[in-house]
LOLO-958305 format. One record per residue (C-alpha): z, y, x. Coordinates in steps of 0.1 Angstrom, whole numbers, plus 2048, in hexadecimal, padded with zeros to 3 digits. Layout:
ZYX ...
This chain:
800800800 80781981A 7EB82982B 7EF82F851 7CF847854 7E1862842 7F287D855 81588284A 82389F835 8398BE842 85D8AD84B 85788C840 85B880860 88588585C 88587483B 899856838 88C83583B 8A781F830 8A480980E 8A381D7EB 8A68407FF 89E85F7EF 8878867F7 88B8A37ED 86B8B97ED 85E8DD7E6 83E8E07DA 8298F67C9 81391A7D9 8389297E1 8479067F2 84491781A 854937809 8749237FA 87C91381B 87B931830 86394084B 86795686D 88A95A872 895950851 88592A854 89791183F 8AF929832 897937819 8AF9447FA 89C92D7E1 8A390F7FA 8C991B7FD 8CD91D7D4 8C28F67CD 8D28E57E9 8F48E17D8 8E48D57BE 8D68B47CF 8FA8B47E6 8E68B3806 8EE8B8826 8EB8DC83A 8CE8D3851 8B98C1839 8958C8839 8828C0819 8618B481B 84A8D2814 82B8D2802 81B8F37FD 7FA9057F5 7E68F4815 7F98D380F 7EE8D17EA 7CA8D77F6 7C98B980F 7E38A47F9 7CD8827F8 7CD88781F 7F7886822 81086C823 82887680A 84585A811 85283C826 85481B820 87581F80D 8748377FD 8758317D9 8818527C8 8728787CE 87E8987C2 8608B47BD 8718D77BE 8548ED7AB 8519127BA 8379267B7 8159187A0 80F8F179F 7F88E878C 7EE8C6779 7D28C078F 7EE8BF7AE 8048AE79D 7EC890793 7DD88F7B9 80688C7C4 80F8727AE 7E885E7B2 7F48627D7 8138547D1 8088377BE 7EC82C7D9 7FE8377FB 8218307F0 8428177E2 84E8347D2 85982B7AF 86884B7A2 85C8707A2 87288B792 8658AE791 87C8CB78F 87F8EE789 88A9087A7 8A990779C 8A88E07A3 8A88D277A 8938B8771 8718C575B 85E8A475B 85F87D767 840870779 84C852780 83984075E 81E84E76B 81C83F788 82182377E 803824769 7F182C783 7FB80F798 7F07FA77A 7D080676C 7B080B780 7A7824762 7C283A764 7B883C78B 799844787 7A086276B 7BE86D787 7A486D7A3 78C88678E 7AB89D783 7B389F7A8 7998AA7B4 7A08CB7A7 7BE8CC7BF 7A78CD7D7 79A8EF7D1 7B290E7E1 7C691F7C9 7BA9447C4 7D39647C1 7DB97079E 7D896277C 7B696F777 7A495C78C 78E94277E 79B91F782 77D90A791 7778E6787 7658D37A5 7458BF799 7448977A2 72389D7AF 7098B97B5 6F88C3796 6DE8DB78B 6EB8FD77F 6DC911765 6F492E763 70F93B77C 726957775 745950782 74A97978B 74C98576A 758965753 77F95B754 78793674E 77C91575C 75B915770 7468F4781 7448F67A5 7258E67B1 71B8E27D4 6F58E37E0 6E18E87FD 7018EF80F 70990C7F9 72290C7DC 71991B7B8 73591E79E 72791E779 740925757 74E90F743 76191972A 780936725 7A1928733 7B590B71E 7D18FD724 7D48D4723 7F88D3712 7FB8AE706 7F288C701 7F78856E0 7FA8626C8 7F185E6A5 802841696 7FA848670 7D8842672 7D6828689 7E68346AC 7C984E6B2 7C98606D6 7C88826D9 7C68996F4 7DC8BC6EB 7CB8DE6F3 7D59016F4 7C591F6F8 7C49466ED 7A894D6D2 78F9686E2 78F97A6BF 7B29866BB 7C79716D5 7D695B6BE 7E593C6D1 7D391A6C3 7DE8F86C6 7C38DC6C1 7C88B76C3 7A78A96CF 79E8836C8 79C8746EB 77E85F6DE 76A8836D9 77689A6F4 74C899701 74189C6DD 72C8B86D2 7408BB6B4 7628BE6C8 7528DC6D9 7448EA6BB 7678E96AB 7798F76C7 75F9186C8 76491A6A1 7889206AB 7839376C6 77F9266E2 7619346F9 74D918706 72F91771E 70D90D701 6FF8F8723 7078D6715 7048C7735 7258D5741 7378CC725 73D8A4737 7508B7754 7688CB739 76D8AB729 778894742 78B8B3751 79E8B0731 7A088C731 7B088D756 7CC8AA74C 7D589172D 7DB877747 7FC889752 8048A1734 82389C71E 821888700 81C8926DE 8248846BC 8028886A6 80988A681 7ED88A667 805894649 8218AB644 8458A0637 85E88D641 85B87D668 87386F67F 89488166B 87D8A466A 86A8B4652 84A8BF65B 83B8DD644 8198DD63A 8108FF651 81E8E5674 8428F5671 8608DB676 87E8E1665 89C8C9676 8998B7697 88589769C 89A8796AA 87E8726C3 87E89A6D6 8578976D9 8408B86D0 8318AD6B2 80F8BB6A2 8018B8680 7DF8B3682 7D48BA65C 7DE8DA64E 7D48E562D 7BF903629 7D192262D 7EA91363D 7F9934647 80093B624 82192362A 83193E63B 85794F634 851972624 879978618 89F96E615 8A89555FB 8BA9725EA 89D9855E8 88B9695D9 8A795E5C1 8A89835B8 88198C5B4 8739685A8 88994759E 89F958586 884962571 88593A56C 8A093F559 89B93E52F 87792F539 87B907534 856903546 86191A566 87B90956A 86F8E856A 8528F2580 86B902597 87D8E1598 85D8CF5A0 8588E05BE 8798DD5C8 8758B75BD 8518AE5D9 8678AB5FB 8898995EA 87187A5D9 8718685FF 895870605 89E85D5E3 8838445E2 87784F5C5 8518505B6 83D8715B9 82F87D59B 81689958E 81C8AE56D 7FE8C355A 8068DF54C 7ED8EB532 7ED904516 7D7923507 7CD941524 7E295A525 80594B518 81194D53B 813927546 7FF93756D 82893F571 83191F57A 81A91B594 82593C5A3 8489345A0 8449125AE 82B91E5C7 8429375D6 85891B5E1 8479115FE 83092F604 81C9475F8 81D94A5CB 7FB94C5C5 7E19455E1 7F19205E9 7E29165CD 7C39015CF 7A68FB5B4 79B8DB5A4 77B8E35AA 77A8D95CF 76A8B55D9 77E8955DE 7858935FB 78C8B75FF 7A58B75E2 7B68935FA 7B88A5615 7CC8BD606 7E48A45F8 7EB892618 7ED8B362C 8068BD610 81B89A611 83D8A1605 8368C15FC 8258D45DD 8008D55D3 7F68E95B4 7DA8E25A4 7C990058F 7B18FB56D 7AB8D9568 78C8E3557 77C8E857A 77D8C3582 75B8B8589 750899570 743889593 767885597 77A88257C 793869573 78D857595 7998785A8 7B687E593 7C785C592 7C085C5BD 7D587B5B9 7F08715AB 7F184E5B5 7F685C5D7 7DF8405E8 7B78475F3 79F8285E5 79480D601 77781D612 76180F62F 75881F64C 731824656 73B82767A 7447FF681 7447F0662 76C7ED65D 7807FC63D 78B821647 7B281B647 7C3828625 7D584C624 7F285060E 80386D606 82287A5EB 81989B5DF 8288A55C4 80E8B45B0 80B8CF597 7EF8D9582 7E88EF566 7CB8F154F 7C1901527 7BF8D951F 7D38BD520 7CC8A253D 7BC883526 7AA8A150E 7998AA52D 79188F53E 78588151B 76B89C51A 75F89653F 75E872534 74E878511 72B86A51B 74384B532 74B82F518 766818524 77983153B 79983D52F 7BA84A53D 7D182D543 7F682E539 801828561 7EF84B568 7FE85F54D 81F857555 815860579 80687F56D 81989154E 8098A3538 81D8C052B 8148DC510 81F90151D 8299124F4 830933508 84C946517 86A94C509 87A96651F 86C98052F 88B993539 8829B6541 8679B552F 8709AA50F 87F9CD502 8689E0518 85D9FA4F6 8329F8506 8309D7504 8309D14DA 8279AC4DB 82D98C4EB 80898E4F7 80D9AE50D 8329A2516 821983523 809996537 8239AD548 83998B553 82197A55E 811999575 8319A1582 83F97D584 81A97459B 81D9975B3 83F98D5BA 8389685C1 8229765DC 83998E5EB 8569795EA 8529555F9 857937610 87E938613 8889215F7 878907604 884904625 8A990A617 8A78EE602 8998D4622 8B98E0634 8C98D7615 8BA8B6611 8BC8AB63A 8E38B0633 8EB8A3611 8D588260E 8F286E600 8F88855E6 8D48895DA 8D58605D5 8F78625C7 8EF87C5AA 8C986F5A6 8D9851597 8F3861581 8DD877571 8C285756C 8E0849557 8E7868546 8C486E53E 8BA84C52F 8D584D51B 8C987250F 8A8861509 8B48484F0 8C78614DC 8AA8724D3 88E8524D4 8858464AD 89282C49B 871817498 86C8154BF 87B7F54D2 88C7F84EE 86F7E14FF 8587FF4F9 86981550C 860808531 846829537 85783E52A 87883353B 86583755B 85E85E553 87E86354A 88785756F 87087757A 885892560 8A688556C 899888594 8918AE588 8B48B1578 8C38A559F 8B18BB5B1 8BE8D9593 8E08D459D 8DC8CE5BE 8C98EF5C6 8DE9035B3 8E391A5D5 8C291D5D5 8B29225B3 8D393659F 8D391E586 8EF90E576 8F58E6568 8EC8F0547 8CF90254D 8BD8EA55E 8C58C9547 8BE8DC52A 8978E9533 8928C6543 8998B2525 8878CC50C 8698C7528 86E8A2523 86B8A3502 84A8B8503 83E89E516 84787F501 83B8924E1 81A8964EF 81B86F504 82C85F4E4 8468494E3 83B8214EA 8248114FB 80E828503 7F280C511 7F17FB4F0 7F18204D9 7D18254EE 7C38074EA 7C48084C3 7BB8284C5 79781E4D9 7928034C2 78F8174A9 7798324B8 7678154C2 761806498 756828494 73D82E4AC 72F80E4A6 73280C482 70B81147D 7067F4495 71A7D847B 7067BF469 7197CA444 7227A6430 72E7A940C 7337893F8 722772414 70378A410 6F67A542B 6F67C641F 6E57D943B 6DD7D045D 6DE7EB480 6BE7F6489 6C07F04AB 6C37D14C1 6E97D04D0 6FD7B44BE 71F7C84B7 72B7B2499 7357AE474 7437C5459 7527AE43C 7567C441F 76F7B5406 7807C03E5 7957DA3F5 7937EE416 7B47DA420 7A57B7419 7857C542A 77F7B9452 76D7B8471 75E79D48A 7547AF4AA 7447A14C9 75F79A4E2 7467A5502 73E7C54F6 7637D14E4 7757CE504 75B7DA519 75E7FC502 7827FA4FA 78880A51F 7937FC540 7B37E8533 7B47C153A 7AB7AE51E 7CA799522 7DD7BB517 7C37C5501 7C67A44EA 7EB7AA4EA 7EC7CB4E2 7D27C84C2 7E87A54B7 8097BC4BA 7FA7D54A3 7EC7B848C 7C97C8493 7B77A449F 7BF785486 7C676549D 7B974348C 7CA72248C 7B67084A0 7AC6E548F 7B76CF4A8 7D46DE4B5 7F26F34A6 7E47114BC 7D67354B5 7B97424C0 7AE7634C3 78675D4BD 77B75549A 757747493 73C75B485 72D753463 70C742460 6F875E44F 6D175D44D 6BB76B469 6D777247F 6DC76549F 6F876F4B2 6F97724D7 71E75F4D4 72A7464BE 74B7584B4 75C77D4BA 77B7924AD 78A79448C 7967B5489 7AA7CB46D 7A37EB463 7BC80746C 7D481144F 7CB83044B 7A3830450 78E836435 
């Protein structure tokens, strides 16, 4: 391992050689100026200062490694053959390029095993010893280390102005030079025994190597650099797969990076950035906000708490206007100027509490959940999205449109993961989309996809956002009219109970307002709230939320402890008030949404620092919100109401198509050529009945399972069963009539009732 050619560095010579023995070095362009020169040599004051710190002896000489040294640095022995532990005291500039050529050196010339770098005041700032080891084990690694020191090769110029000059592996043509003017990284190129310099790109930083685990342990490399528009600071997290890609480079200038358009160069600014990952701290990569390692990450990159594992983390997806998700007040000045016009308001509040609700749902293991709020213009209901808006950010402009394409409007969910996401006029949701997006949505789960690049399934996102839309219709309504040309696609109980569908009546308070002698009705009132509410939700903003994580990091037991009293509490409410005629068996949806209310009622009391409201308050609007809900959901099983209620729609639209039978004799037949079935009229409208083709009924009936479909129409005594010959059995098929010039595509279909109340 040890390399006799090499010349030996300044004072290693009176190191000691004896097993497991230790160095202590300066290093960096102000190492000869620590020690000491002329009359002052080895007593520099820098040299005096750390000393103590490493309890050595008076005459000690450090090995020294300074700006000449770093130059020549694969050319030096930097240890003995027992040495197994060095101590790098930085002074002066030393950058990553040095550093990698001192630890590639030690790996290759050396039995060194650790390398500590300190500060000048002799603390450690970094470990190196992993990294040599890494070295020692991977050719790769060597290889990228060899290019990244290379650059240690070049002499350090005086002041922070000068460009820094990245050596090329081999002479190349150059098509532009300015390395006079331009400030940042240049190519050095040598040719004909002359040497040209040509620009790169403006100055960056290499600041991490970071690891995605989320989707799929992704490596990045972490960048920073100083926008040339306004000198904003930018941190990008580069897939180490496209560092050379066009579209990398593209990105970067899009963010205000200036980059050399020759794409030729761009190889040498990518492997230059691939060699400074090499030895640059680690990152955590995070593709979602929320809760990570005991912190909580806010949509805009902020981290509230400490995370148990000390890495810098970085969230990679941020949604737009991410800014927006800023602080712009005290809590008292938002109590003052915007939650406690909640109060009197049953739909604020719950809203309110909603928000509150998004980042508690992980900490309590309970489901996320969306509610739609939908009513006439102009009553007022945009007040709960600027209440519950101003939470987290800014009232108004954090809102996003339902307009947007799907996987914009997913994007925007995961990058908003345990956190709020309102939704704004259902009515701009594009039929391409439809019921597909929404259930996605609030699921909280993207559909299996494949991936054109190698064949595989793209791996599955997941998010829980809580979710809150508004709308002038009501969820199914409007999905039903995007749908209205779509037989056979409904909205399925398991999404409404996911998304809840509640009906905004108007306000009912609107404190200052409501005496205010210019404002003679509860139109203009209206108007004036909701103005006043929305320009305060954008002046006041952002510190509720982050109050309320503090609260929830601290308090986790309690949150768990009261989510399940006021679950009992409420089911019990909820059985008070449910009617006589509905079973307790019918009550399992519903039972799950009252789960949701009662979560909302917790997080009331829990954030009464925060919000200004009291106990009473907040269980009264929440149950009055419940029961706006279940009067529009319904009480029962809300799978088989909407089953009968298709099979009806579907006799009706089909009517036409029914071969009419009246005492064993067709009436009329259906013009056209689909088989839909028989209509057997009898004495009475009661006695009367159908037979429909099986195929075609449940095909129509919408996308229920036909198991739960034939249970749902025998519950409600819509299909007749027959007794079987052979066997004391039922059947659900009953066999057609033999009737003259008909043939039937199937030998027998469903005997169905007539609703009650049809005429």
């Amino acid at each position: 391992m040890m390399n006799g050619r090499l010349k030996n560095a300044p004072h290693l010579e009176v190191q000691s050689d004896a097993p497991f023995s230790e160095i202590i070095a300066l290093i960096g362009s102000k190492a000869w100026h620590a020690w000491g020169g002329g009359e002052n040599k080895g007593k520099g004051n820098e040299w005096e200062r750390i000393k103590p710190q490493f309890g050595l002896e008076k005459d000690y000489k450090p090995m020294i490694l300074g700006r000449d040294q770093l130059v020549n640095i694969a050319n030096l022995h930097l240890a003995k053959k027992n040495t197994d532990l060095i101590r790098f005291c930085v002074f002066g500039e030393l950058t990553e390029p040095q550093k990698t050529a001192v630890l590639l050196n030690l790996s290759k010339n050396s039995n060194v095993s650790k390398a500590i770098f300190c500060d000048s005041l002799g603390q450690q700032i970094e470990d190196g010893s992993n990294h040599i080891a890494r070295l020692r084990a991977s050719k790769e690694d060597q290889q990228l280390a060899a290019e990244c020191a290379k650059l240690a090769e070049v002499e350090n110029k005086v002041g922070i102005d000068a460009p820094l000059m990245i050596k090329a592996a081999k002479p190349a043509e150059v098509k532009f030079a300015d390395n006079g003017i331009k400030k940042g990284f240049f190519l050095e190129e040598e040719k004909d025994s002359s040497v040209s310099y040509s620009w790169l790109s403006d100055k960056f930083d290499v600041i991490g190597q970071g690891v995605e685990i989320e989707e799929g342990n992704l490596h990045y490399s972490m960048i920073r650099f100083k926008a040339n528009s306004n000198g904003t600071e930018v941190t990008e997290a580069i897939l180490q797969g496209e560092i050379a890609s066009a579209e990398t480079f593209k990105n970067l200038r899009n963010k205000g990076l200036e980059i050399n358009y020759i794409s030729k160069h761009h190889p040498y600014l990518a492997n230059y950035i691939s060699a400074q990952t090499i030895t640059s701290p680690k990152w955590r990569i995070v593709s979602s906000s929320g809760w990570k390692n005991g912190a909580y990450i806010y949509p805009n990159g902020e981290i509230i708490g400490e995370m148990e594992n000390k890495q810098p983390l970085f969230l990679r997806n941020q949604p737009i206007n991410a800014e927006l998700f800023n602080q712009s007040c005290t809590l008292d000045e938002w109590k003052e100027n915007v939650a406690k016009y909640a109060k009197g308001n049953d739909l604020i509040i719950l809203a309110l509490l909603f928000a509150l609700a998004a980042p508690v749902i992980k900490v309590v293991n309970a489901p996320h959940f969306g509610i739609h709020i939908y009513g006439e213009s102009s009553k007022g209901k945009s007040i709960c999205s600027y209440v519950a808006n101003s939470v987290y950010g800014h009232g108004k402009d954090l809102e996003r449109s339902w307009s947007a394409t799907r996987t914009a409007l997913i994007n925007e969910a995961i990058a908003r993961n345990d956190c709020l996401l309102v939704m704004d006029e259902l009515t701009n949701l594009s039929p391409d989309l439809g019921i597909g997006i929404t259930y996605e949505l609030f699921q909280g789960v993207e559909k299996l996809r494949g991936n054109a690049d190698n064949g595989q399934n793209r791996r599955i996102r997941n998010w829980q956002t809580m979710i809150l839309s508004n709308g002038e219709k009501n969820l199914v309504d409007q999905l039903k009219d995007i749908f209205k040309e779509k037989k056979g696609n409904v909205v399925k109980a398991g999404e409404l109970v996911r998304m809840l569908n509640i009906s905004f009546e108007g306000l009912t308070n609107y404190h200052q307002f409501a005496n205010d002698p210019n404002l003679p009705t509860p139109y203009h009132k209206s108007l004036a709230f909701v103005d006043f509410i929305k320009s305060n939700a954008s002046k006041f903003y952002g510190v509720a939320g982050r109050e309320w994580i503090s609260f929830i990091m601290n308090n986790q037991t309690l949150l768990n402890t009261e989510k399940e009293r006021n679950e009992r509490a409420f089911i019990n409410s909820m059985i008070e008030i449910k009617p006589k005629d509905v079973e307790y068996e019918e009550l399992n949806q519903i039972g799950r949404v009252a789960k949701n209310f009662a979560l909302l009622i917790t997080v009331g009391k829990c954030s009464k620092h925060i919000t200004g409201l009291n106990d009473e308050e907040v269980e009264q609007a929440i149950f009055n919100c419940f029961k706006l809900w279940v009067n529009e959901f319904g009480w029962g099983n809300k799978e088989k109401m909407q089953i009968v209620e298709n099979l009806d729609l579907f006799i009706q639209q089909n009517f036409g198509d029914l071969y009419h039978v009246k005492n064993k004799q067709i009436i009329s037949a259906p013009a056209g050529r689909k088989f839909v079935g028989f209509y057997f009229e009898e004495d009475t409208r009661e006695n009367s009945y159908l037979m429909l083709d099986k195929k075609n009924l449940l095909l129509e009936i919408g996308a229920f399972p036909e198991k739960k479909i034939i249970e749902s129409l025998i519950k409600e005594k819509r299909l007749i069963r027959t007794e079987k010959k052979d066997r004391d059995t039922l059947r659900n098929e009953v066999t057609y009539p033999t009737l003259p010039n008909i043939t039937t595509p199937t030998k027998r279909g469903l005997k169905i009732t007539f609703a009650k109340d049809e005429d």
